[in-house]
N, C-alpha and C positions, 0 to 999 in steps of 0.2 A: 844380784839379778837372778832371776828364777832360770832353770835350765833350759825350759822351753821359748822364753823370749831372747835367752841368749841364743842359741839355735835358730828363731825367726831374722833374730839378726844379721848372723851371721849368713844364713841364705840370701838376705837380701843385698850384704856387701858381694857376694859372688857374682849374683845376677845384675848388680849396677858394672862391675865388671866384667861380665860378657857386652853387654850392652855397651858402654866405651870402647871393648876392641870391636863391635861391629859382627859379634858373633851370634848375636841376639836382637832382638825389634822391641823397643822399649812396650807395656802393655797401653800406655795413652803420653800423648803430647797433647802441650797446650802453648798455644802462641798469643802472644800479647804486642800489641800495637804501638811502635813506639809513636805518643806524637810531635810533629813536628812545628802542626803549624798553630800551636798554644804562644802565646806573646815568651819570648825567652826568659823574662825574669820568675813567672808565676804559673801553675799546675798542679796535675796532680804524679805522684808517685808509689810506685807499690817497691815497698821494702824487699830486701832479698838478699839482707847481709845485717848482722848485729851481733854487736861486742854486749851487748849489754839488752837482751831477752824481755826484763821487764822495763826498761823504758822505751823499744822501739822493736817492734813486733817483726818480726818476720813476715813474710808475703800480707801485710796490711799496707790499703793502701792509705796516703796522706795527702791531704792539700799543702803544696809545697810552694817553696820564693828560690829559686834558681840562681847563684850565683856565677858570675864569667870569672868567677877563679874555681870553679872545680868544687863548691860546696851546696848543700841544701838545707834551707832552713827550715823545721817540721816544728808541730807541737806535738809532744813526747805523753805518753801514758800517765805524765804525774800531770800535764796540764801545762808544762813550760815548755817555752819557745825552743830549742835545739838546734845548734849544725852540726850536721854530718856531714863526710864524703861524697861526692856525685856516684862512687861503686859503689854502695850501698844502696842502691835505688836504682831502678827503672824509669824512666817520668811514661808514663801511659797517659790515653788519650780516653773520654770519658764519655759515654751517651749521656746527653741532657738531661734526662732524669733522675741519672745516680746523681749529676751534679747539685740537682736541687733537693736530692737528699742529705748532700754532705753540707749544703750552706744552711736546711734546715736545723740539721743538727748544730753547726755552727752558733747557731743563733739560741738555740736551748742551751747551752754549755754554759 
């Protein structure tokens, strides 16, 4: 790692640090919606946990099937179906026209 990104790093591990004891004001927050009132088994989700980078992305969100054991069924970046954890995900709630993006795309795939 070059000196200077290690250095950027490192400033920024400090500053996450002040900011968790409250010594500092984060520079932007962002809040997300959880919803509630989507049918329980089916939705969408924004990831925000992965053991594994290339088949489930970070802060991407997915059309998701909801299990009542604590699991979420996605399709993964190779294309196959997948469950995860319910902490791995957020379920978010979606304006109608992202949604008719995502079943567009659905339908191209």
């Amino acid at each position: 790692m070059k000196k200077e990104d290690f250095e950027g790093l490192l400033e920024s591990v400090k500053e996450a640090g002040e900011i968790l004891r409250g010594e500092r004001k984060p520079a932007r927050e962002f809040f997300i919606e959880v919803d509630t009132s989507l049918p329980k088994d089916e939705g969408y989700a924004l990831c925000v946990k992965s053991d594994e980078p290339e088949l489930l992305v970070p802060f991407k969100v997915y059309p998701a099937k909801f299990s009542s054991r604590g699991r979420i069924r996605i399709i993964d970046e190779e294309g196959e179906a997948a469950v995860y954890p319910s902490d791995y995900f957020i379920r978010v709630k979606l304006p109608d026209e992202v949604k008719e993006v995502f079943i567009e795309r659905q339908k191209a795939a």
